[in-house]
N, C-alpha and C positions, 0 to 999 in steps of 0.2 A: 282883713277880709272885707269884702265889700260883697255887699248883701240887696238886692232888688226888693222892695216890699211890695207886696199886692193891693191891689183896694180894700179885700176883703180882711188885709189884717189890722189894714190904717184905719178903717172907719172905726171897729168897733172901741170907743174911747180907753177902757182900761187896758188894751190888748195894747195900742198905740203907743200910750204912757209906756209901760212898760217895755214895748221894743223899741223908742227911743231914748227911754230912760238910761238900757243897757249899752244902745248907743252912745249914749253922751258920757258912760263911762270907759270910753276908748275900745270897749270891744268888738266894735266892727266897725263898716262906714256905711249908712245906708244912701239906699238910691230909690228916686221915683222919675215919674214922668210928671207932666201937665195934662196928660191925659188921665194918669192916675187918679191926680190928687180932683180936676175935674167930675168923675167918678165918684169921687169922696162927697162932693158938695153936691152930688145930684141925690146921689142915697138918701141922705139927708133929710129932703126933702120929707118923707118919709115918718119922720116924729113929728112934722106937725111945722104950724106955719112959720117959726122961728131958725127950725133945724138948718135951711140951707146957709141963711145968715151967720149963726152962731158956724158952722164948716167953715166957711168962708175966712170967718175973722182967725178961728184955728188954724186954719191952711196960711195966713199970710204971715199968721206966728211962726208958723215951721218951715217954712220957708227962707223967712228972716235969719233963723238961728241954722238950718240947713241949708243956704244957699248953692252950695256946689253939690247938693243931692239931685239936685234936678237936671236929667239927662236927656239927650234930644238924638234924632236921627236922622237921616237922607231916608225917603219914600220908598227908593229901593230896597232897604236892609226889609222893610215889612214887606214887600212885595215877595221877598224871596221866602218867606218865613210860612210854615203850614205846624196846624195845631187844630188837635179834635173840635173846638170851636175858634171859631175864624175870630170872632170877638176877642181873645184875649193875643191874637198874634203881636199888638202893640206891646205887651207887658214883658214875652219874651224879646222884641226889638230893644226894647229899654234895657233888656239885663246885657243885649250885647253889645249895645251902644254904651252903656258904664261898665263893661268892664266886669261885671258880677262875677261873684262866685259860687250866690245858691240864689233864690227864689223863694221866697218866704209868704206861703201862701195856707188856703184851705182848700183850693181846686185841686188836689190830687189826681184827678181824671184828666180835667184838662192840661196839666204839661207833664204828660208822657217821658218815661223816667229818657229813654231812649233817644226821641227826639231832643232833649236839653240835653245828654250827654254828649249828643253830636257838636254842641253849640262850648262845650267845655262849661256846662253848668249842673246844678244838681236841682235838687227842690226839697224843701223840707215842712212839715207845719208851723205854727208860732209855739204850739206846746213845746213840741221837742227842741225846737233851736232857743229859746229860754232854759228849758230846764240841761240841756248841753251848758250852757254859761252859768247858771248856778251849780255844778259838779266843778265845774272848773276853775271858777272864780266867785264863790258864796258870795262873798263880802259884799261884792260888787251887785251881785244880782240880789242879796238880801236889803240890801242900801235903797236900790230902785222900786223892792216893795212895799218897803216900808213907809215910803212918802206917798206910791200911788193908795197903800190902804191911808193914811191919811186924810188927805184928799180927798176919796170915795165917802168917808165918816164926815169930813165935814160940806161936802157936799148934798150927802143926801140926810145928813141927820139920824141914820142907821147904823149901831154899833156891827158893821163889819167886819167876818173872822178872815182874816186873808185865804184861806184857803176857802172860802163861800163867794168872796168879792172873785177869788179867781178860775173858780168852778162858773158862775156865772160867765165872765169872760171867756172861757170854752179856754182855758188853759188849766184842767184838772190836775195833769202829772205836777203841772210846777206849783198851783197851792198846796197840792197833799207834800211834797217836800220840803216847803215854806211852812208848813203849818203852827210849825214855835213858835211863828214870830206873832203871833193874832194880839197879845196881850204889849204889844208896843205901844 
């Protein structure tokens, strides 16, 4: 299954891990643009004078290890393209230029279930299309949290319960179903 991710689910760091994490264990193939990952690096900005930097050196990591994620189009495909904000018709171009099969986002409003059905795509949020791969493949999505909580404790120095590390990250359904695992 090939899967489009949004900016809004790349930037935020544990949500990213996490959906490339489940990526890297075969369960889908994801896809971006350069205009996405662009996007990523300008948000950024944002935490302070370092942030776009520190995106930047992330983006050429995932890049590196993603190579064939990053998908491009002819001018026309977004020319033809309408969506309740005009700003995100790139992101739909991108899903149809690689091929997608869903749209992994938090704009709900902006791609209109109807309009992406036209286009033979769906759209979902990071909660649900997570905790979808943890019902179906634990191991595999229990594996991916366990190193992002990890990581997050040694990063921040803050004994993190995976389901608080992923309540924060605005993926609530999949800590509360994760939640045995805090004492790894």
């Amino acid at each position: 299954m090939k899967v489009l991710l949004d900016t809004c689910v790349i930037y935020p760091t544990v949500m990213r891990e996490m959906l490339i994490g489940v990526a890297g264990q075969g369960l889908y193939e994801p896809l971006w643009s350069a205009r996405i990952l662009e996007e990523w690096a300008r948000a950024a900005r944002k935490i302070g004078p370092g942030g776009e930097m520190q995106a930047r050196s992330e983006i050429a990591v995932l890049s590196s290890q993603w190579a064939q994620a990053e998908v491009s189009w002819p001018p026309s495909l977004e020319d033809r393209l309408w969506l309740p904000d005009p700003a995100d018709t790139h992101v739909l171009a991108a899903a149809i230029a690689g091929s997608a099969d869903v749209i992994v986002t938090n704009n709900a409003k902006d791609f209109p279930r109807g309009i992406l059905s036209e286009e033979g795509l769906s759209r979902t949020d990071p909660d649900a299309f997570l905790l979808g791969f943890c019902q179906s493949d634990p191991d595999a999505v229990e594996y991916v949290a366990t190193q992002v909580l990890k990581e997050a404790r040694r990063l921040s120095g803050d004994d993190w319960t995976v389901r608080a590390l992923m309540k924060k990250a605005r993926l609530p359904r999949l800590g509360k179903h994760l939640s045995h695992l805090s004492d790894s």
